[in-house]
N, C-alpha and C positions, 0 to 999 in steps of 0.2 A: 484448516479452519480459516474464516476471512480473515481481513487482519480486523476490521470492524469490532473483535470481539475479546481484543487484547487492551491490554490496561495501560494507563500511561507510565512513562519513563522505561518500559520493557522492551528491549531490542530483540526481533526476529528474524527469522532469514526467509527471503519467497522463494517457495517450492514451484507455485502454479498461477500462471494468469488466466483466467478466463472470459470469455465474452466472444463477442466478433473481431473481425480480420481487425477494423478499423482500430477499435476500442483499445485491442490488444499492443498494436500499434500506436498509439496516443501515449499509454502506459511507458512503453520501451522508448518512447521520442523524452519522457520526461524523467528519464531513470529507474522505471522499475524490470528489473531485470530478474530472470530465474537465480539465486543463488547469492542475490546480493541481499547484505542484511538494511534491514528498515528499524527505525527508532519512534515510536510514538509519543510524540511532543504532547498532542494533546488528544482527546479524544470526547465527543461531546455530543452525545446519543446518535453516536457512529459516524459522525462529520468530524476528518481527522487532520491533525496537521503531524505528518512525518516527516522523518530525517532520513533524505536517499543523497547518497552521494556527495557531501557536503552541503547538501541543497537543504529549502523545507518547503514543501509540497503539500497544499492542500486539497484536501479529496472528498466529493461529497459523499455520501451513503452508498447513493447507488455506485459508484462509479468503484467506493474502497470496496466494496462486496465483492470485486471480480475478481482481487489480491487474495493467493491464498498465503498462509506464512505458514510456519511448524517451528 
């Protein structure tokens, strides 16, 4: 499921990226990685602000849609 569609304060872990080379690439340049867990700070009709890596990354709709979590 994307991660778009998890609730805030819920930590999950990405299974799958999806998109193009580039896209996928943008993701992995800014920490998201297959296996590492994500934390949703906030989440605000699917414009989200996560927690990867000590970081906090904001992501628009489209871009979080491509994030899959489990």
């Amino acid at each position: 499921m994307p991660v778009t569609m998890i609730e805030n304060g819920k930590t999950v872990t990405i299974v799958r990226i999806s998109g193009s080379e580039e896209v996928r690439q943008h993701l992995f340049e800014i920490g998201f990685v297959v296996g590492e867990p994500v934390t949703i700070v906030n989440n605000i009709n699917g414009n989200l602000i996560l927690k990867v890596k000590d970081a906090r990354v904001a992501l628009d709709r489209k871009l979080a849609q491509k994030v899959m979590v489990g």
